[in-house]
ZAMARGU-4260 file (C-alpha; in steps of 0.2 Angstrom, whole numbers, plus 5000, padded with zeros to 4 digits):
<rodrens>
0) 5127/4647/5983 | 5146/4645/5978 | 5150/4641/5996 | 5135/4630/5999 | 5142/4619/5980
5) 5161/4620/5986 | 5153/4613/6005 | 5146/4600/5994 | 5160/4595/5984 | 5173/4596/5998
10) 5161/4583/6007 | 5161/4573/5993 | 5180/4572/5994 | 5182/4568/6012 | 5168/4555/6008
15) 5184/4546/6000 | 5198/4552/6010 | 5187/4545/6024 | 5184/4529/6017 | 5203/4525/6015
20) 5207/4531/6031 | 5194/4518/6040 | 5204/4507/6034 | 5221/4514/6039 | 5215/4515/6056
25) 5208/4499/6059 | 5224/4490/6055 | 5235/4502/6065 | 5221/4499/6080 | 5223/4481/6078
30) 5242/4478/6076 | 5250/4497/6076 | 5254/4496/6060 | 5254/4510/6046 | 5250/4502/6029
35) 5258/4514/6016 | 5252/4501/6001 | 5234/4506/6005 | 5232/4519/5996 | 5240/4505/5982
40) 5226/4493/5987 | 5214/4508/5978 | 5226/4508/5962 | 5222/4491/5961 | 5203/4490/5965
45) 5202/4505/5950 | 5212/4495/5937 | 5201/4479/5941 | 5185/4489/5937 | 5192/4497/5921
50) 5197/4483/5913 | 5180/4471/5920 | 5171/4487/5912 | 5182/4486/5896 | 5178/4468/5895
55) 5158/4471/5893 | 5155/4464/5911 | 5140/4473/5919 | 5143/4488/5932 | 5136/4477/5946
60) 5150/4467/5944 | 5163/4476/5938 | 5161/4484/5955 | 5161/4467/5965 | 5177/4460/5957
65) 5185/4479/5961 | 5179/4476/5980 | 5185/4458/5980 | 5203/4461/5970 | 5207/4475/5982
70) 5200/4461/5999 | 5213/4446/5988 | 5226/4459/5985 | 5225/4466/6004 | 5225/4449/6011
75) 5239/4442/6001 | 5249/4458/6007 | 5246/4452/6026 | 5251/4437/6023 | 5266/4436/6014
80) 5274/4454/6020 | 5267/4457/6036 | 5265/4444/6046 | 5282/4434/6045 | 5287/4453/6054
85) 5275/4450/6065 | 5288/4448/6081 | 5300/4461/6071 | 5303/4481/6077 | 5290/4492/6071
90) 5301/4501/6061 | 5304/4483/6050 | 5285/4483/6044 | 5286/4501/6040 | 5301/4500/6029
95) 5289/4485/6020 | 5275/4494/6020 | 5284/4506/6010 | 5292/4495/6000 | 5276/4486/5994
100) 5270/4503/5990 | 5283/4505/5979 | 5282/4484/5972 | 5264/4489/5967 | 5266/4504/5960
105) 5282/4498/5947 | 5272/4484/5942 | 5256/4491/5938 | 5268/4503/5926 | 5277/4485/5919
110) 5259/4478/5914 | 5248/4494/5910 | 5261/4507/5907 | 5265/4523/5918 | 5250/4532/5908
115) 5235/4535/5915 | 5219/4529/5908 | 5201/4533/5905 | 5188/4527/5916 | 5171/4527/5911
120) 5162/4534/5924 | 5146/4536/5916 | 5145/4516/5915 | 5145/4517/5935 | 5137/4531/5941
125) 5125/4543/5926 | 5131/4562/5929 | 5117/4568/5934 | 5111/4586/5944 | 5099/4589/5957
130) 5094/4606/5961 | 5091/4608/5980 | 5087/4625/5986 | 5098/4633/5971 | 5113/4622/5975
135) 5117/4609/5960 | 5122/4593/5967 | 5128/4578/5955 | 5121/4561/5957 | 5141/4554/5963
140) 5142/4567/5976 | 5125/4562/5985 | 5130/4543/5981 | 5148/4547/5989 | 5142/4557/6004
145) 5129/4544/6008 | 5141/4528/6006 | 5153/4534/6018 | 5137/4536/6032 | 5132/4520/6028
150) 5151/4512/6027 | 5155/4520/6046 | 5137/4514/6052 | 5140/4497/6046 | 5159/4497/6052
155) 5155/4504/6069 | 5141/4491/6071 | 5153/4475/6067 | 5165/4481/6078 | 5155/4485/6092
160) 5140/4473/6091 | 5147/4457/6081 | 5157/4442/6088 | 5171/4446/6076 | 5172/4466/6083
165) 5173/4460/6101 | 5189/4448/6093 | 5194/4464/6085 | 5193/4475/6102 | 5201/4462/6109
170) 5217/4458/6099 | 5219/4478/6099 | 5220/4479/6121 | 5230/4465/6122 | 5234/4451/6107
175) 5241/4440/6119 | 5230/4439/6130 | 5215/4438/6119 | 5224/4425/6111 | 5225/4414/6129
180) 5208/4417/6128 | 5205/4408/6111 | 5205/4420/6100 | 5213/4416/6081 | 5224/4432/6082
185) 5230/4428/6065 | 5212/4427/6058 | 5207/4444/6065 | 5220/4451/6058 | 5215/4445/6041
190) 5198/4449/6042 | 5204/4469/6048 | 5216/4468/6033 | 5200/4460/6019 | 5189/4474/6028
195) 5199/4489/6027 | 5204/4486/6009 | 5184/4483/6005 | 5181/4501/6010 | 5195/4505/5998
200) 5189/4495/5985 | 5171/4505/5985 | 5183/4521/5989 | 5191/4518/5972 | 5176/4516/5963
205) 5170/4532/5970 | 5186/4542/5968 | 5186/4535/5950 | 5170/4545/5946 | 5178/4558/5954
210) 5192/4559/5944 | 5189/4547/5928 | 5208/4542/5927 | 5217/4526/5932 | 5233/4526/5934
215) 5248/4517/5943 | 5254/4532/5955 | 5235/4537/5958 | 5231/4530/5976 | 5250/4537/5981
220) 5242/4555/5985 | 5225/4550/5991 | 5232/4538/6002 | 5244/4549/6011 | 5232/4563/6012
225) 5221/4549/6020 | 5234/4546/6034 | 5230/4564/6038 | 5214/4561/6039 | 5217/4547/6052
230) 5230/4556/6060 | 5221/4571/6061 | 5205/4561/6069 | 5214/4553/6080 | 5222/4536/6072
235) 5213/4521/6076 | 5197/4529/6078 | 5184/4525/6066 | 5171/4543/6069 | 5187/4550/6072
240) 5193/4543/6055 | 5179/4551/6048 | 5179/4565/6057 | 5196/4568/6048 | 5192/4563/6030
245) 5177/4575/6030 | 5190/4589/6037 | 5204/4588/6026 | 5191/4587/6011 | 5182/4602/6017
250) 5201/4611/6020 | 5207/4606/6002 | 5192/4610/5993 | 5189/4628/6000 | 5208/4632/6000
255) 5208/4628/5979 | 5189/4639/5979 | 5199/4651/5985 | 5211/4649/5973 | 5226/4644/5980
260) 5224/4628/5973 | 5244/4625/5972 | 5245/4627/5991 | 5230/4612/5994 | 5242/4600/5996
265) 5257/4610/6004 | 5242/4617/6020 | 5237/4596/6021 | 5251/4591/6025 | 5254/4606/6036
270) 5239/4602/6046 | 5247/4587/6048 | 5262/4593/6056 | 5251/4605/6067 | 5241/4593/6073
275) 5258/4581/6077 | 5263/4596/6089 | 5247/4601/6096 | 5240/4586/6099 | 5249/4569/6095
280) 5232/4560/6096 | 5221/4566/6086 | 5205/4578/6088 | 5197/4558/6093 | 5209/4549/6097
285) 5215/4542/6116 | 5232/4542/6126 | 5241/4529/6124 | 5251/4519/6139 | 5266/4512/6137
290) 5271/4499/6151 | 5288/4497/6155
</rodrens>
């Protein structure tokens, strides 16, 4: 039964890591871009819900404002950081990427102080158990597990079935010529931006009732462990995104069962490195061609 709860709980956690990394790998399918501040875009989605809840605002929509600060915020990002570097060397938006990461971080601490702060779960999701063939399972687990099914479904749909996923496929073969074609490259990449930050707004929500704490440094580590995820899927790949989140989840919570909880961290990045030796791709992901 300890097995079957820690299954449960590490899919509860990949859930999350999942639902950042969708988001990490749709910008970096859309415009190869590895968007450090992501993780930050979660931050800010978890202090918008605290302070909406604070303020006596219903759940409902303490939830919505968190989903559409982190779209605003995400957006904003683009636009002012990322695009002017558009035609720059890769290595140009990285350093930004980083450095935003940074910019968000200090001033969250300048206007709510480097302390963390208590998050009412409760007020989003009641903590309740199910009992299911023995195994206690908490109402947020089954609410996490099940909105990152539905949140792939849904991504994997638009992309693939909507007018604004063809655009999307598009921009990712070949931006140029999609934009001969009359595509508004510029607007797709917005719209990839506003919908990978919505998935980390409702992964901040969830990785709030997690972990009832918000703090400025607090979508630092989940973020980068996300990379992994996408990484580890194969970046750029939404199953394989997911594929990825569930896995490193899975590897961090039975490694702490175990109880070698100070190494969690130390074997997810190591699964990182083994995976950028193995296989550069991903366990989803596809060769790239580089024309010369």
């Amino acid at each position: 039964m300890l097995f079957f709860s820690q299954l449960v709980n590490g899919l509860q956690l990949g859930s999350i890591y999942a639902m950042i990394a969708l988001g990490y790998s749709m910008v970096y399918g859309i415009i190869m871009l590895l968007n450090f501040a992501h993780g930050d875009v979660l931050m800010a989605g978890g202090f918008i819900a605290l302070f909406s809840i604070n303020a006596g605002l219903s759940p409902v929509l303490a939830v919505s404002l968190a989903i559409g600060g982190c779209v605003c915020l995400s957006v904003l990002i683009e636009k002012v950081a990322y695009s002017p570097l558009r035609a720059a060397p890769r290595i140009s938006l990285l350093i930004t990427a980083i450095g935003v990461s940074l910019l968000l971080q200090n001033l969250a601490q300048l206007f709510f102080s480097a302390s963390a702060h208590s998050f009412p779960a409760n007020s989003i999701l009641p903590m309740k158990n199910y009992s299911i063939s023995g195994v206690n399972i908490s109402l947020t687990s089954i609410v996490t597990i099940l909105t990152a099914i539905v949140s792939m479904a849904a991504l994997t749909y638009l992309v693939q079935r909507t007018k604004i996923g063809k655009a999307m496929r598009a921009v990712s073969e070949d931006a140029e010529a999609a934009q001969l074609m009359g595509v508004n490259v510029n607007r797709v990449i917005s719209f990839t931006f506003a919908a990978g930050a919505a998935l980390a707004g409702v992964g901040s929500i969830l990785y709030c009732c997690r972990y009832p704490l918000v703090a400025p440094t607090m979508g630092a580590l989940p973020g980068l462990k996300a990379f992994v995820a996408a990484v580890f899927g194969g970046i750029g790949s939404i199953p394989g995104a997911m594929a990825g989140g569930f896995a490193i989840g899975l590897f961090e919570t039975l490694v702490t069962a175990l109880g070698f909880s100070t190494w969690a961290d130390g074997i997810v990045f190591g699964i990182l490195i083994l995976v950028l030796l193995v296989k550069p791709t991903g366990i989803m992901g596809r060769s790239m061609m580089e024309k010369v």
